[in-house]
C-alpha positions as a printed Julia matrix, in Angstrom:
428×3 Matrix{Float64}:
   0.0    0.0     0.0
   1.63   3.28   -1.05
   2.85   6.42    1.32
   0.61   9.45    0.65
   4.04  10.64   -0.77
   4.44   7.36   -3.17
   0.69   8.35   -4.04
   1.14  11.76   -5.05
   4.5   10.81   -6.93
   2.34   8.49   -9.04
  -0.39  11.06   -9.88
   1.97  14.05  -10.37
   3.79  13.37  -13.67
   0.5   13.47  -15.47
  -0.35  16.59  -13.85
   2.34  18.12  -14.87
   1.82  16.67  -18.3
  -1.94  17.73  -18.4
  -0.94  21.82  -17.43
   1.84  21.56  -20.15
  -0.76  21.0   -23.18
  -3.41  23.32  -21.59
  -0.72  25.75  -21.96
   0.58  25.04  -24.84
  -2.82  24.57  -26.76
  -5.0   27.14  -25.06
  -2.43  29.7   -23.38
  -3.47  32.69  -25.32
  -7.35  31.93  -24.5
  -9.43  34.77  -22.35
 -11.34  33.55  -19.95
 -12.67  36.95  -18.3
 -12.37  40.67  -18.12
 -12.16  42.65  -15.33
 -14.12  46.09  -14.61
 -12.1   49.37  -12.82
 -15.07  48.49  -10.16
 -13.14  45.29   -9.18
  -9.64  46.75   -9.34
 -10.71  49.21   -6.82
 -13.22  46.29   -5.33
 -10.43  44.28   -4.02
 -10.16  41.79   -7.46
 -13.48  40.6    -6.27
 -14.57  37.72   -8.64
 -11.64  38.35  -11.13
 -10.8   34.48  -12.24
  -6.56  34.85  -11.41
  -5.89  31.69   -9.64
  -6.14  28.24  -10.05
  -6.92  26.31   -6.89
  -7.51  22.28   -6.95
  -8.44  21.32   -3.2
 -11.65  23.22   -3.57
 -14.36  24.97   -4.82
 -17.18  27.24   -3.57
 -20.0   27.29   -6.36
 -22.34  30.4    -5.1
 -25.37  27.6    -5.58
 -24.19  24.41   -4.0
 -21.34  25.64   -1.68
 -17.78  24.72   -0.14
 -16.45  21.12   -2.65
 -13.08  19.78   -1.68
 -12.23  17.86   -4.75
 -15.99  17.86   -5.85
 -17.27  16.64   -2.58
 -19.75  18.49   -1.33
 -18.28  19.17    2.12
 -21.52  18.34    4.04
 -20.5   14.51    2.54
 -17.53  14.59    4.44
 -18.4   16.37    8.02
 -18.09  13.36    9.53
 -14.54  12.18    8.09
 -11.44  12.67   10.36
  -9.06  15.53    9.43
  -6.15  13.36    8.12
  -8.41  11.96    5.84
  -9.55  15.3     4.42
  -5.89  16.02    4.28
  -5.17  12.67    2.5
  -8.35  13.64    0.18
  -6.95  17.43   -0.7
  -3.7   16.32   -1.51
  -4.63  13.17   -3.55
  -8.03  13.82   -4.72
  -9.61  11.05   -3.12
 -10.5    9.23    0.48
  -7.6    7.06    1.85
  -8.62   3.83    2.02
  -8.01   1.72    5.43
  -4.34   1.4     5.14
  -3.72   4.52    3.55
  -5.34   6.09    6.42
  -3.62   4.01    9.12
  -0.32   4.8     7.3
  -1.1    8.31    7.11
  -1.95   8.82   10.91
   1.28   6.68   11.93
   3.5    8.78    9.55
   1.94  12.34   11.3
   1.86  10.4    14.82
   5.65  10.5    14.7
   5.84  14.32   13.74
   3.88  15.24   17.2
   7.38  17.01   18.73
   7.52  20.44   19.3
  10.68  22.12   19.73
  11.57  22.89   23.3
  12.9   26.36   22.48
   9.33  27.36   21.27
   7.97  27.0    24.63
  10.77  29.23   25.84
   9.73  31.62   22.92
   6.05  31.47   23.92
   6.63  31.7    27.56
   8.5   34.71   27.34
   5.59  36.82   25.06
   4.3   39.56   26.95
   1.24  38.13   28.98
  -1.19  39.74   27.44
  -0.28  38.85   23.73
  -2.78  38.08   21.81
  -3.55  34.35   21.07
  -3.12  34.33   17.35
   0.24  36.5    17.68
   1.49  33.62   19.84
   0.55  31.01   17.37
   2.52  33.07   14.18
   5.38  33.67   16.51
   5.63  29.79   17.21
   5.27  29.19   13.58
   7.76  31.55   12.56
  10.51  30.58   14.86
  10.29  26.91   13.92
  11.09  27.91   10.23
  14.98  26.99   11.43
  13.07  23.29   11.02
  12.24  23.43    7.72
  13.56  20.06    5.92
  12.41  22.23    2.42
  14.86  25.58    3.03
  17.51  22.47    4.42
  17.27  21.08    0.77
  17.01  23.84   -1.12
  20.41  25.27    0.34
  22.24  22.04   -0.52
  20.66  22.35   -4.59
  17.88  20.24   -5.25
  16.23  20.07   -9.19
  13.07  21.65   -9.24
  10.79  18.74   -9.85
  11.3   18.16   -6.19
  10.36  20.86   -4.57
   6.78  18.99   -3.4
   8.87  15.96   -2.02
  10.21  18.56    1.03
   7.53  20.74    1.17
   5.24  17.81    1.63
   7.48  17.18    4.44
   7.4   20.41    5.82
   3.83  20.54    5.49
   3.2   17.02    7.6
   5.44  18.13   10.68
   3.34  21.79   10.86
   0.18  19.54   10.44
   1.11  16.83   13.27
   2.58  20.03   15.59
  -0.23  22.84   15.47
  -2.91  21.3    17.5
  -0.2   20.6    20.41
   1.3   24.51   19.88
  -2.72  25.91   19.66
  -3.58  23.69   23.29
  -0.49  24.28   24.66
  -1.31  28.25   24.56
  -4.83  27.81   25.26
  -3.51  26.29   28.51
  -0.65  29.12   28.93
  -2.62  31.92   28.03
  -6.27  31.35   30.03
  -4.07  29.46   32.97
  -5.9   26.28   32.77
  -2.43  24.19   34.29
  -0.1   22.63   32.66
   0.25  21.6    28.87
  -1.91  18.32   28.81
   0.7   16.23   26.76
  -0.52  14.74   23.13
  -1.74  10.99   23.32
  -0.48   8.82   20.21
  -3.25   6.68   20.33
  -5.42   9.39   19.4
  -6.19  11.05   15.97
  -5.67  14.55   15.52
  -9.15  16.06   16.19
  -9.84  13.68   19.65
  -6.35  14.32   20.36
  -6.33  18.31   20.1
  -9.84  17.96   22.34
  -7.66  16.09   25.03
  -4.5   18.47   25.17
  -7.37  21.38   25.56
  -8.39  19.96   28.32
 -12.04  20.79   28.13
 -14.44  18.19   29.41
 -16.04  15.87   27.45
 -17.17  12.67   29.63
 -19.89  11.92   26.08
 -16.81  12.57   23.59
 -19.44  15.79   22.05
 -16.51  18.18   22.14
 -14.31  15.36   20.55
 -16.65  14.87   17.52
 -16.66  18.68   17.44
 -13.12  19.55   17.29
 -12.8   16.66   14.64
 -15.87  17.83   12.44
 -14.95  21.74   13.12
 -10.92  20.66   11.79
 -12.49  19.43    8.73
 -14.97  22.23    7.97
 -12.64  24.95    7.69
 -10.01  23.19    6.27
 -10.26  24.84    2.47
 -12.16  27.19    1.34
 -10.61  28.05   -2.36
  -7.14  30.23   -2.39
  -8.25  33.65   -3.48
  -9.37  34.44    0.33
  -6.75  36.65    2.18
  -5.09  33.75    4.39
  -5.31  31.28    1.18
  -3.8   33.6    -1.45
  -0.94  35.04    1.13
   0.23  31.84    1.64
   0.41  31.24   -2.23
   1.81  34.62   -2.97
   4.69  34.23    0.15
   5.23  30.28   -1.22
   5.8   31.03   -4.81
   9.0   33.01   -3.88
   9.86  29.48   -2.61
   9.92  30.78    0.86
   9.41  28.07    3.11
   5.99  26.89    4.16
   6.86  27.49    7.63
   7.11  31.96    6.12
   4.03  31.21    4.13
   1.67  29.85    6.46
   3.03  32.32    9.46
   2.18  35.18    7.07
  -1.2   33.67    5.68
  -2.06  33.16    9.68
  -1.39  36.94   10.3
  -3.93  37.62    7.67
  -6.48  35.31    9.13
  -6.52  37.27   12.32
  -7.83  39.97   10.36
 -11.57  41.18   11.95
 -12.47  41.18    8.17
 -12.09  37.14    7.44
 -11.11  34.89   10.69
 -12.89  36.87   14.11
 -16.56  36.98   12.28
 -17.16  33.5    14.59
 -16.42  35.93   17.3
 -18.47  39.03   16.36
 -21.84  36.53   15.49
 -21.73  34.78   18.86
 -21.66  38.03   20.69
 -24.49  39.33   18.72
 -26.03  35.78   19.96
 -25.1   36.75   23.58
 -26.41  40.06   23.23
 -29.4   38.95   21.91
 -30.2   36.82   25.18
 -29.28  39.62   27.11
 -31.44  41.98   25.54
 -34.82  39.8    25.79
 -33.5   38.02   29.26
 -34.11  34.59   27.48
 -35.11  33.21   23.96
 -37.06  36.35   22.23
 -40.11  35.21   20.3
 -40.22  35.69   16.52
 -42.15  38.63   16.55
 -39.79  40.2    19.18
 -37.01  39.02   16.91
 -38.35  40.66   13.36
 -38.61  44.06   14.74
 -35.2   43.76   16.71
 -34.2   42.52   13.16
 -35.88  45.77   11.33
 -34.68  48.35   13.79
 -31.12  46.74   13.55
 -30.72  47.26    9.49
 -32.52  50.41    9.79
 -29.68  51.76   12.03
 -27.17  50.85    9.08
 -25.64  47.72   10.66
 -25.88  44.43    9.45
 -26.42  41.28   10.87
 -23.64  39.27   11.84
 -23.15  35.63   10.26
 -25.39  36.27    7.42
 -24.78  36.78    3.48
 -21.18  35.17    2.09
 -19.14  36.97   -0.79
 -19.65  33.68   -2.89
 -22.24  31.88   -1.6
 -26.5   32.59   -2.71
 -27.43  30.09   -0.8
 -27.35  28.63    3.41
 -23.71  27.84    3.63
 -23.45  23.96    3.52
 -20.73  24.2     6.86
 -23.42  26.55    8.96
 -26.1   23.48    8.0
 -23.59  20.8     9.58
 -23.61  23.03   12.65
 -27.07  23.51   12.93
 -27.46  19.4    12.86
 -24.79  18.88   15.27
 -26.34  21.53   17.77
 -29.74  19.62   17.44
 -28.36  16.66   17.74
 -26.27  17.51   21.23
 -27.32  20.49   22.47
 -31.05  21.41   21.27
 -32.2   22.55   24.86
 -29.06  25.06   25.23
 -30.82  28.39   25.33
 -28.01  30.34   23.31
 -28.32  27.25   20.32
 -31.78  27.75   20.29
 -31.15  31.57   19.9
 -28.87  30.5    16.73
 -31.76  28.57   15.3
 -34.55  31.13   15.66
 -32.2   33.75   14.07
 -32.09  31.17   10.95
 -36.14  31.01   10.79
 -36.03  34.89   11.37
 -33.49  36.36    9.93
 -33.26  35.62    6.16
 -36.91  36.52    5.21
 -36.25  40.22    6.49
 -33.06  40.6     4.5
 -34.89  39.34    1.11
 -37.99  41.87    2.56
 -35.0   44.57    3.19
 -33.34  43.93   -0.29
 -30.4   44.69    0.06
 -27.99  41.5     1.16
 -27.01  39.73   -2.45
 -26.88  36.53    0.13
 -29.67  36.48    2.92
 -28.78  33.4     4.34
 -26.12  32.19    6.64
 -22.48  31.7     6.44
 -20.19  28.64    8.38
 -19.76  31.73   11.06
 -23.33  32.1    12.29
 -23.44  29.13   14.49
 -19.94  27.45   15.47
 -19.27  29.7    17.98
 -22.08  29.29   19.63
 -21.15  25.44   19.92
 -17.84  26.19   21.53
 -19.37  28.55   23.7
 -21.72  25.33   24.98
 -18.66  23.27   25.53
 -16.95  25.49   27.61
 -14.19  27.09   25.44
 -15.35  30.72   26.43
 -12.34  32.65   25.18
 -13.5   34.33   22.17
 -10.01  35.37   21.13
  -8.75  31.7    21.02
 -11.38  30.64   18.21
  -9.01  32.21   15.62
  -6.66  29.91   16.47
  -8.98  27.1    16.1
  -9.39  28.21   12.46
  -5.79  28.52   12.07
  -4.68  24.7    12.99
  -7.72  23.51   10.69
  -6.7   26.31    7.41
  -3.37  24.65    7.61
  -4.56  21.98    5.93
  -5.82  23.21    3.03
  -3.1   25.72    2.42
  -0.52  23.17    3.1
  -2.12  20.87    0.15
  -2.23  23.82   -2.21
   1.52  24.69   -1.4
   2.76  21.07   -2.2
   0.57  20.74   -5.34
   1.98  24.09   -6.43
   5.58  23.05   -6.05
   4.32  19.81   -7.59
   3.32  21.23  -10.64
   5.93  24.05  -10.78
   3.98  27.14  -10.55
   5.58  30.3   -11.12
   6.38  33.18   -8.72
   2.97  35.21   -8.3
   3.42  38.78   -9.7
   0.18  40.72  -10.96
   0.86  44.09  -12.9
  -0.51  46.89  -10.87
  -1.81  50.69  -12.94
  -2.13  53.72  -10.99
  -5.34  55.91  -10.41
  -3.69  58.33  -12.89
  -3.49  55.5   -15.5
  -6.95  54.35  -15.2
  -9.15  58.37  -14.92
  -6.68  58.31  -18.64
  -8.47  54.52  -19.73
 -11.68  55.1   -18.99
 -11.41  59.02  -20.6
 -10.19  57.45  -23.8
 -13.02  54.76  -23.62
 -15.75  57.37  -23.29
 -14.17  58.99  -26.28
């Protein structure tokens, strides 16, 4: 039974092969245009990438490798891992090889304890995790290689390696500050036996006597695990890899753009909305109470947290496995139950308001609200949650992208000077 490495060394020649004759017979093709609006709209929609893990079709949602992620909610993390590298689900062995191979990774460096220890104590979660990151980059087996001269069909062979021993050490770094930074005692150490979502529940040290938080942590690793790579922690980490920095520099820098309150804390800002909510009404409002909090809300110019995607027209696929775990486990949990009535609220008075291209939910609109059940209460940690499970998906695209030899990333940029003179000579 082949290594996931032996795997991907069968599969990649004809990759390569395959991206060869699409350029060479269809290079000089267009496949878009793009409008000043989405220069100055942050390349919104512009087709400039090419990203093979996944895809997020506005009307069916998040696919990794044309799975509908709902299909695989219930799969462990290494085998989504195994399935974004490869393209499809590791059979029995293939699994048990792939879990023994990252088993052996679990070590974390000593010295980045020391490092992490000696952060200010109020540093923020996040800036812990990209520090830890960053000062393990002296381990990367891919910069180690690259200094003694290695041919460039190779470069996937040690970034694949690189990209297992950040996968097998994140969960350990992300417990081990949970526990450092909140002072929950000492760093719970990581239990072989375990696989990487039931193992990252244990070294958090929440408690879980019915294994819920378990099944959480695992389905919660595998639902944010790709999402595309044109998203701002996605496409960093592809624009800092195709220098052939080191994936340890790429996914440090992608992190720092997750923390952004614009794409990793919206979790965050939707639960408290959910707490506020509760507070507001003392209790579960009723749905009448809940349309005109609704109306008066948009009328003041906000919006409502959690709902309407940049992608997505329809319920995000991710929010819809959260809603079925939370009525599965914890349907009689008041703030849940808040969650839910905001879904059966909500969306009808955007479409009545008219304005949100996407009334309905996004994956943010109900996970916090699940870890907020469990006991993991620190809302500035859940970025970090995120971050271990993201690794995944970037990791793949960084080893396919070395696989298939893909070039430094370097758009042309035009000033505001040169575009008032374009669109002056079009009117003309």
């Amino acid at each position: 039974m082949p290594t996931i490495k032996e795997k991907l060394a069968e599969q990649i020649p004809a990759l390569r092969e395959e991206l060869k004759n699409i350029m060479k017979d269809h290079g000089n093709k267009v496949v878009g245009e793009i409008t000043v609006a989405q220069i100055f709209g942050g390349l919104r929609g512009v087709r400039a990438l090419v990203c093979d893990t996944s895809s997020v079709p506005p009307e069916r949602g998040l696919l990794i490798r044309g799975i509908p992620i709902i299909e695989l909610a219930d799969k462990l993390p290494e085998e989504v891992f195994y399935l974004l590298l490869t393209g499809e689900l590791p059979d029995e062995e293939s699994l048990k090889l792939l879990m023994a191979d990252l088993k052996k990774r679990r070590k974390v460096p000593e010295y980045v304890w020391n490092v992490l220890k000696a952060m200010p104590k109020d540093s923020h979660p996040m800036a812990m995790l990209n520090t830890a990151i960053l000062v393990m980059q002296r381990e990367s087996v891919f910069k180690k290689m690259y200094d003694k001269g290695i041919k460039k069909e190779d470069y996937w062979i040690y970034t694949l390696e690189d990209a297992m021993n950040l996968i097998a050490r994140l969960p350990i770094i992300a417990a081990g500050i949970y526990r450092m930074k909140y002072n929950k005692g000492k760093r719970i150490p990581s239990d072989p036996k375990l696989d990487m979502g039931a193992d990252f529940a244990k070294m958090l040290g929440i408690k879980d006597p019915n294994s819920e938080f378990t099944k959480l942590m695992r389905m919660y690793l595998v639902l944010h695990s790709d999402h595309e790579s044109g998203n701002v922690s996605a496409s960093t980490v592809q624009t800092v890899a195709s220098a052939l920095s080191d994936l340890y520099y790429a996914v440090s820098a992608g992190m720092n753009g997750l923390a952004g309150p614009l794409h990793g804390l919206a979790n965050q800002e939707c639960l408290k909305f959910v707490l506020d909510l509760k507070k507001h009404f003392k209790g579960i409002p009723s749905d009448e109470d809940l349309r005109k909090f609704a109306w008066d809300w948009l009328n003041s110019g906000k919006v409502i947290p959690g709902y309407g995607h940049a992608v997505l027209r329809i319920t995000d696929p991710r929010f819809d496995a959260f809603l079925k775990f939370g009525q599965t486990y914890c349907a009689k949990d008041q703030i849940f139950q808040i969650v839910e009535k905001i879904f059966n609220v909500v969306p009808q008075v955007l479409m009545e308001q008219g304005k949100a291209k996407d009334p309905w939910p996004n994956v943010d609109a109900g996970s916090g609200a699940l870890l907020w059940y469990y006991g993991l209460k620190e809302f500035d940690f859940y970025t970090v949650l995120f971050a271990v499970s993201r690794t995944l998906g970037v990791s793949a695209q960084t080893v396919i992208a070395r696989a298939i030899g893909a070039p430094i990333i370097r758009p042309k940029s035009v000033t505001t000077e040169w575009i008032k003179n374009f669109v002056t000579q079009q009117a003309s």
